[in-house]
C-alpha positions in Angstrom: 0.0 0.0 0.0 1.1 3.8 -0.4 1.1 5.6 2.5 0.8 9.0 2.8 4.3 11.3 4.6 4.6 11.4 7.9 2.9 14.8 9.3 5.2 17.5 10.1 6.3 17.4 14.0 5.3 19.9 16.2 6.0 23.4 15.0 8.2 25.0 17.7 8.6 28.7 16.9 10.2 31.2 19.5 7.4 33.6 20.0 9.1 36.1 22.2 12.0 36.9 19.9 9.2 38.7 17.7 8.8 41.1 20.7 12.2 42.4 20.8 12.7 43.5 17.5 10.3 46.1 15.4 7.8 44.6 12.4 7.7 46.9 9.7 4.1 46.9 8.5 4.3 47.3 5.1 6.9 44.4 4.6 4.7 42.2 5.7 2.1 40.1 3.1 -0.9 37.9 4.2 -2.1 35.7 1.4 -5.9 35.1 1.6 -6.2 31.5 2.3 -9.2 30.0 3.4 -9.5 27.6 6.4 -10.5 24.2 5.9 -12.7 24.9 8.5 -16.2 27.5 8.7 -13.9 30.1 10.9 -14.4 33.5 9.0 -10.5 34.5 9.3 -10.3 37.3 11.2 -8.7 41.1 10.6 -4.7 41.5 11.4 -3.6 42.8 14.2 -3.6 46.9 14.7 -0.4 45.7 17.0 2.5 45.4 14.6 4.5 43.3 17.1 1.7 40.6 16.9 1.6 40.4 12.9 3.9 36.9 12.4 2.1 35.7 15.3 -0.9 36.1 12.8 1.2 35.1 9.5 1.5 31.5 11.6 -1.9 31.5 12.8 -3.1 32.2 9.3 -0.7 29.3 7.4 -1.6 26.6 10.6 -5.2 27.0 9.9 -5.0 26.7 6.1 -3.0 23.3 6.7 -4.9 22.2 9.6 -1.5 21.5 11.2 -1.0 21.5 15.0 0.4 23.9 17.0 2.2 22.6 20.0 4.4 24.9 21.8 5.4 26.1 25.4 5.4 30.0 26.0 7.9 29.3 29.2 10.5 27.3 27.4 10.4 29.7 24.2 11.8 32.6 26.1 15.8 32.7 26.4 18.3 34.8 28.5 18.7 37.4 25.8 15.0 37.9 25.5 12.5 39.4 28.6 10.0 36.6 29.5 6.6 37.5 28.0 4.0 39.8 29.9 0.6 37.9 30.9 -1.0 40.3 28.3 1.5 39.5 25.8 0.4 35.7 26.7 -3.3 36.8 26.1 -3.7 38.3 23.3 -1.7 35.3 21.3 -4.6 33.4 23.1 -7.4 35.7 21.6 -5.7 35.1 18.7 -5.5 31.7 18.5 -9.0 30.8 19.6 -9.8 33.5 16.7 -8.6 31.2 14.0 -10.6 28.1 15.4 -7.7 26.9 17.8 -8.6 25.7 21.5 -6.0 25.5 24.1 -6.0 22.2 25.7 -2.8 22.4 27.4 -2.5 23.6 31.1 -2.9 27.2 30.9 -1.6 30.2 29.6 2.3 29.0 30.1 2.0 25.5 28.6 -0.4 26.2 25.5 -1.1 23.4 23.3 -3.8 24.3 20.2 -5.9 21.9 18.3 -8.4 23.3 15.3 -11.9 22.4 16.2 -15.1 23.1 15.1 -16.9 26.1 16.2 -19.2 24.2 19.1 -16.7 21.6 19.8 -14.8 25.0 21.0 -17.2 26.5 22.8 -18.1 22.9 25.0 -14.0 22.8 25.4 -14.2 26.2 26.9 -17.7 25.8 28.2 -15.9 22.6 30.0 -12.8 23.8 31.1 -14.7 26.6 32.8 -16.4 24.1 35.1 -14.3 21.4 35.4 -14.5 19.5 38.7 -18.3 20.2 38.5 -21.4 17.9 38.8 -23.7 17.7 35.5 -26.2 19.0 37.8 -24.0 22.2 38.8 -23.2 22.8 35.1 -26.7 22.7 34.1 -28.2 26.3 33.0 -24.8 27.7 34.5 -22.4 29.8 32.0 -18.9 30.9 33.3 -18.4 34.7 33.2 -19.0 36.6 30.4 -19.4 33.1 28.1 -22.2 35.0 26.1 -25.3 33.4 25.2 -24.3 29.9 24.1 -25.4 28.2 20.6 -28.6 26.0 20.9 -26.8 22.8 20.6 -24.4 23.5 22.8 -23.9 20.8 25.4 -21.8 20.4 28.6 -20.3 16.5 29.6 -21.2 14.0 29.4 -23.1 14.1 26.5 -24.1 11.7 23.4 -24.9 12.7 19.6 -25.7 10.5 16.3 -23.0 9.5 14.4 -23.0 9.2 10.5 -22.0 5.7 9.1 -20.1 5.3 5.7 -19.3 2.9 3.2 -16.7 3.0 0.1 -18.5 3.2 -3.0 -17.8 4.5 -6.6 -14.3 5.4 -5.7 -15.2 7.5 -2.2 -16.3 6.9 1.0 -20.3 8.2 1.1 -23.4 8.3 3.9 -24.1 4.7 4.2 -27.5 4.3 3.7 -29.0 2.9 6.8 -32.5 0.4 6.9 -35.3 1.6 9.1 -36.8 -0.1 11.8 -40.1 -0.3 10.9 -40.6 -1.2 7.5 -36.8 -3.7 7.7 -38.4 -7.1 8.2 -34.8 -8.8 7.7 -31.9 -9.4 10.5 -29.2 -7.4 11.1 -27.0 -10.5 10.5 -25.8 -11.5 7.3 -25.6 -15.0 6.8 -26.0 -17.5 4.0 -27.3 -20.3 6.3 -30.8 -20.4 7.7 -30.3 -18.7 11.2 -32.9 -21.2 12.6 -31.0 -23.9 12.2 -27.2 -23.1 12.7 -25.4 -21.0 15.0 -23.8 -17.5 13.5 -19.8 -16.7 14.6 -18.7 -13.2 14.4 -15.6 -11.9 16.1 -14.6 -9.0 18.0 -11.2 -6.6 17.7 -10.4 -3.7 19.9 -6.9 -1.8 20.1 -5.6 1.2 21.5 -3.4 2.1 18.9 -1.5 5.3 20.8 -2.2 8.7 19.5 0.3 11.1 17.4 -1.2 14.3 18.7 1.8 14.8 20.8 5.1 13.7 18.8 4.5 11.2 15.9 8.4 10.7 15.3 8.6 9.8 18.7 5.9 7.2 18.4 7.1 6.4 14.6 3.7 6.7 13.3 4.3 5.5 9.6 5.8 2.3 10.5 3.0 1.6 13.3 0.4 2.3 11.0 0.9 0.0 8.2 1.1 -2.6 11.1 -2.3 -2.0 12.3 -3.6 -2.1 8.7 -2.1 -5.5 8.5 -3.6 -7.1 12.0 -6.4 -5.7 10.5 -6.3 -7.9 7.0 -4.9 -11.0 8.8 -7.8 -11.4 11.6 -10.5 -10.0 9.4 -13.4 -9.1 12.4 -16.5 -8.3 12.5 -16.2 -5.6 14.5 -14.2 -3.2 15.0 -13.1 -0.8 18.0 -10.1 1.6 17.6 -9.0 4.2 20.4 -6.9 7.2 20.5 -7.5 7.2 16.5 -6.5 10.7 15.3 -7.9 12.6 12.1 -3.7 11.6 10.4 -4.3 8.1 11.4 -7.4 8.2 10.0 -6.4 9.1 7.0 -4.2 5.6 6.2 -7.3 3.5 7.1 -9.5 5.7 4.6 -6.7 4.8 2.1 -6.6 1.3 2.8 -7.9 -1.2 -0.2 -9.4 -3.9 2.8 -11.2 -1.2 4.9 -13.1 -0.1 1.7 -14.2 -3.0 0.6 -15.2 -5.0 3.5 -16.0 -2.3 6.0 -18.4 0.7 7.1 -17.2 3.2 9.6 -18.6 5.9 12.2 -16.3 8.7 10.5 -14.7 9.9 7.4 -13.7 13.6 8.7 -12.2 13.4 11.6 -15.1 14.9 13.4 -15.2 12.9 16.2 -11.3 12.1 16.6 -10.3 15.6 17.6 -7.9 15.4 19.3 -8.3 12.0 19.5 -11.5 9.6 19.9 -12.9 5.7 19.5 -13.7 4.6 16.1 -15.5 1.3 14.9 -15.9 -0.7 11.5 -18.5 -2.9 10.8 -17.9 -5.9 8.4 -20.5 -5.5 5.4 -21.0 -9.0 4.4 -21.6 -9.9 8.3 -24.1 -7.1 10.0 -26.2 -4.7 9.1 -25.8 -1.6 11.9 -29.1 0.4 12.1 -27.7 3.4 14.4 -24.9 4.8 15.5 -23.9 7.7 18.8 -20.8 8.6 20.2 -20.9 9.6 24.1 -18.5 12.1 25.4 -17.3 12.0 28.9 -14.9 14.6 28.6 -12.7 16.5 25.2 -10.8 13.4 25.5 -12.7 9.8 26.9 -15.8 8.7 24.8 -17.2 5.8 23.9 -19.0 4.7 20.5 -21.8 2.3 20.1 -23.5 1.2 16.9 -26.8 -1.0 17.3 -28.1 -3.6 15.5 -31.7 -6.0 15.7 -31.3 -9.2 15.5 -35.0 -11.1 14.1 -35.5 -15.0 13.5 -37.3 -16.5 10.7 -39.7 -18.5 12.7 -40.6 -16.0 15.0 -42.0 -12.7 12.5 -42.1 -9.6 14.9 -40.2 -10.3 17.4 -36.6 -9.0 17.9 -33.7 -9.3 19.8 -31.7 -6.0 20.0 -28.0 -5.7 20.0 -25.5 -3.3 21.0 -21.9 -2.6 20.5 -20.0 -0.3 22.4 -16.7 0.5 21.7 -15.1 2.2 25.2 -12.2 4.6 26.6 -12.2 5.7 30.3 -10.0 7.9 32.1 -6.9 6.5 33.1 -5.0 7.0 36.1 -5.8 5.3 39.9 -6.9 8.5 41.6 -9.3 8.8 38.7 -11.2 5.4 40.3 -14.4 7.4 40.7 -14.4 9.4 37.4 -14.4 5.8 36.2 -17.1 4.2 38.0 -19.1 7.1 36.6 -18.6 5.9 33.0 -19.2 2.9 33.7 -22.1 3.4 35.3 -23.1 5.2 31.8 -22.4 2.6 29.7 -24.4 0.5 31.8 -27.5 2.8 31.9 -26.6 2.7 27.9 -27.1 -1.2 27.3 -29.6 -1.8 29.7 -32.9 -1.7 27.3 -30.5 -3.8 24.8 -31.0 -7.8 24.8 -27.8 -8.3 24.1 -24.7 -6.3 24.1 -20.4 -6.3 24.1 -18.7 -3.8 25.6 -14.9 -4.0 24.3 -12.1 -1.1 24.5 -9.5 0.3 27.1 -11.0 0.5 30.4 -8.2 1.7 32.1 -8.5 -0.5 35.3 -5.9 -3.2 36.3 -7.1 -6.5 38.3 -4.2 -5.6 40.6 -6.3 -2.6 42.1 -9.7 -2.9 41.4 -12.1 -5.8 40.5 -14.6 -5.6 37.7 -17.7 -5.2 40.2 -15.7 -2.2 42.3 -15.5 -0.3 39.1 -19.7 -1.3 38.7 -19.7 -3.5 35.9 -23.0 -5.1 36.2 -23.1 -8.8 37.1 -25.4 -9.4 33.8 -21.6 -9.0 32.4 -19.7 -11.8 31.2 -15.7 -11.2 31.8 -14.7 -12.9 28.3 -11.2 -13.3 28.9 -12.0 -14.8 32.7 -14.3 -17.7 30.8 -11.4 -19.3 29.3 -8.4 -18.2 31.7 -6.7 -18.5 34.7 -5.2 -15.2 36.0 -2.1 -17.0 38.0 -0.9 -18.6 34.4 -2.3 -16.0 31.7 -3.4 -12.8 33.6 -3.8 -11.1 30.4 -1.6 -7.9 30.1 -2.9 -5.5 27.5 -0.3 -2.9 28.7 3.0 -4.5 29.7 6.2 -2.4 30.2 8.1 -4.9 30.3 8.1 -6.0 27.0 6.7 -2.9 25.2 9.1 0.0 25.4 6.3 2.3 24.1 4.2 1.1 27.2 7.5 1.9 29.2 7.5 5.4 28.5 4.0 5.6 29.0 3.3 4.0 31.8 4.0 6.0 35.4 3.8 2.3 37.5 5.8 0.2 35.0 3.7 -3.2 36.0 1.8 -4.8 33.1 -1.9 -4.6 33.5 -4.9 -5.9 32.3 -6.7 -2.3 30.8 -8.1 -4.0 27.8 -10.8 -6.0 28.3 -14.3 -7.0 26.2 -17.4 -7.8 28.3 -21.2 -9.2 27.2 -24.4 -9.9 28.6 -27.0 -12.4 26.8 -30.3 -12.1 27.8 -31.9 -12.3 24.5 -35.4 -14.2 23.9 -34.6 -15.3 20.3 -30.6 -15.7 20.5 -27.9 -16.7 23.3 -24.5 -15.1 22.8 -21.7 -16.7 24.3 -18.1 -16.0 23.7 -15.8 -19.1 22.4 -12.9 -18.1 22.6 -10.3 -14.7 23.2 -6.9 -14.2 22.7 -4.1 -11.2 22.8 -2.9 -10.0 19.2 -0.8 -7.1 18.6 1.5 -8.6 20.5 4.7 -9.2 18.1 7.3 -6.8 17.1 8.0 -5.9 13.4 12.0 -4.8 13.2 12.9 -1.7 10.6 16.2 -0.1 10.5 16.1 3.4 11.6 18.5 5.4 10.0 18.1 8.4 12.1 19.6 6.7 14.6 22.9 6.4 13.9 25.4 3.5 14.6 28.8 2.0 13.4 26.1 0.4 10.9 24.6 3.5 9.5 21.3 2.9 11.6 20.1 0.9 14.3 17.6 -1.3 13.8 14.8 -1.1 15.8 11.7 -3.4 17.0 8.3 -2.3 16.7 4.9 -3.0 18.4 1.4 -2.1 16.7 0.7 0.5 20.2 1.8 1.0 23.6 -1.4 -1.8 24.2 -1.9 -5.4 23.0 -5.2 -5.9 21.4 -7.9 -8.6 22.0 -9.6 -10.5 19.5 -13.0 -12.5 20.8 -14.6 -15.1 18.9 -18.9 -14.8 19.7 -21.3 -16.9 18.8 -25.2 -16.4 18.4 -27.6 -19.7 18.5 -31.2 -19.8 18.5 -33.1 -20.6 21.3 -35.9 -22.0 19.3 -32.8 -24.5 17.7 -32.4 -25.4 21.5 -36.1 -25.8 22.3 
């Protein structure tokens, strides 16, 4: 396959040295580009002093590149550190253009380009973080303004769009309704009465670029996933911490568009990073799909599906798949409890359901019922192992150096985990068998890196996480009648 160049690395640019020297205004040119985005751009500056400032702003928003920097460690000796209204109005600035600051405040600024309301729930959020849903609700921070009519604070779930390749692009996949589609959600040329249908289930972390992607060698990851992805063939799909540049490869690739429809196209819901899930054509049939925010960065994604029986006209079993990322991090136990006490109000009027992703939790600290996972709930990978001889580390420093760097603990943890409940009247689900993939390294010679050899050669994982790949099976309960 051809992939596409690695995006640029963070843009460092030293701001204050634009301070200490004059601008001459009539040097200076601004070339009307247009952002990808619906920002209007906005006038220059009346400050000369700020005008490059702009110049970058301008190019950044064009290229939807972005900007990572640090305010503090720009400034040098030679230079005086920047004044707090210096550091605001490149702020004003920047949220001009479409950029929200999701770094830790004015001194350790890192911009993203959102859309207009996903910028005004990040700032509507970050004004009351810390804060109940119920002390949110009706309440504006200072001086906020009146607020659009769909803006909405966290948590907080929206439809998703579902697309298929077709006719050389990707296009709105055209979804049955409920109540004229007589026909199953499951695909299958056998006669669902009499045999039992097998579908399997994939989810991976597969570690954002959003920070450094050199540092994380993105475009030899990349192709890796893309290849777990046409060995194991699944049914369905859940990727975290995808990113609109990782996005991009997967559009690209020849097996996603033939074989699979997907919850996003754009980007949309991956800014800066987010859970995305495929759904095999030939397999299911997904009727709707929703993403649920927790926060700017946890969500989960869940795509339904009915499941009806030949012998048994108007009835129907419904099925969900949710594809989950909670907030990591021990003291963050009851931020997490919270979700998952979400995505259990979420599946509760569903007859069957998996819930598969990065949970975040390790069976070293917390137990699947402390963290409120509801005892309908099947633990898949407890049905078929022992923890003392296969605990099942999705994260494990140890072996995975990318895990290493990540990890603040350094002891491999089960955070990946896929659970289901079956309490279907037409179908059982059961879960046959699950196992860890992801877990090989790839060697590549990195010749940035240099060595006696000209390079040094390097061994790669997919992520900083294994995956897990579940094998399910759905039997009629009339064939067992």
């Amino acid at each position: 396959h051809h992939f596409k160049s690695e995006p640029e690395s963070p843009t460092f640019w030293n701001i204050s040295s634009y301070f200490s020297s004059p601008h001459n205004n009539n040097s200076l040119h601004f070339p009307e580009m247009t952002p990808k985005h619906t920002h209007s751009i906005p006038p220059p500056p009346t400050n000369p002093m700020y005008f490059p400032i702009y110049e970058k702003l301008l190019h950044f928003a064009q290229n939807d590149t972005l900007i990572d920097y640090s305010l503090k460690s720009l400034s040098d000796e030679n230079v005086s550190p920047l004044t707090l209204q210096q550091r605001r109005r490149i702020h004003e600035l920047a949220n001009m253009f479409g950029f929200v600051n999701w770094g830790e405040g004015a001194k350790n600024a890192r911009y993203v380009m959102v859309s207009k309301d996903e910028a005004l729930r990040e700032k509507y959020n970050r004004a009351n973080r810390g804060k109940s849903s119920i002390e949110n609700q009706g309440k504006f921070p200072k001086n906020f303004g009146k607020p659009s009519e769909d803006l909405k604070h966290f948590p907080y779930k929206e439809e998703l769009e579902l697309y298929e390749f077709s006719k050389g692009h990707w296009k709105q996949y055209e979804r049955p309704k409920r109540e004229s589609e007589k026909k199953s959600s499951l695909k299958s040329p056998h006669n669902l009465s009499k045999v039992k249908f097998t579908f399997t289930v994939l989810t991976l972390n597969v570690l954002f670029d959003v920070i450094d992607s050199s540092k994380t060698y993105t475009t030899k990851r990349i192709p890796l996933l893309l290849k777990l992805l046409q060995k194991h063939q699944p049914d369905l799909v859940g990727l975290q911490e995808m990113t609109p540049s990782i996005l991009q490869y997967v559009l690209d690739d020849d097996n996603i568009r033939k074989k699979y429809i997907i919850t996003d196209v754009t980007g949309s819901t991956l800014r800066p990073y987010g859970v995305l899930v495929m759904i095999r054509r030939k397999k299911m049939i997904p009727l709707d799909a929703h993403v649920f925010r927790f926060s700017t960065y946890k969500q989960y994604s869940l795509v339904s599906f009915d499941l009806r029986h030949p012998d048994c006209p108007g009835k129907v079993d419904r099925f969900l798949f949710q594809a989950v990322h909670l907030t990591a991090g021990r003291e963050k136990f009851e931020t997490r409890k919270m979700q998952v006490r979400i995505l259990q109000e979420e599946s509760r009027d569903f007859d069957l359901c998996i819930q598969a992703g990065d949970f975040n939790f390790s069976d070293a600290t917390d137990s699947n019922t402390d963290v409120g996972i509801s005892r309908e709930f099947c633990d898949s990978w407890l049905e078929h192992h022992d923890l003392n001889t296969s605990p099942g580390y999705t994260f494990n420093p140890e072996l995975n150096h990318f895990a290493k760097h990540n990890s603040r603990s350094k002891q491999p943890s089960r955070l990946d985990r896929i659970f289901y409940k079956s309490t279907g009247s037409l179908y059982s689900m059961k879960c046959e068998d699950i196992e860890i993939v992801a877990n090989e390294k790839e060697t590549f010679l990195d010749e940035s890196r240099l060595s006696f050899k000209g390079g040094l050669e390097v061994g790669l994982y997919v992520s900083d996480h294994f995956g897990l790949l579940g094998t399910y099976s759905l039997e009629s309960k009339m064939l067992e009648e």
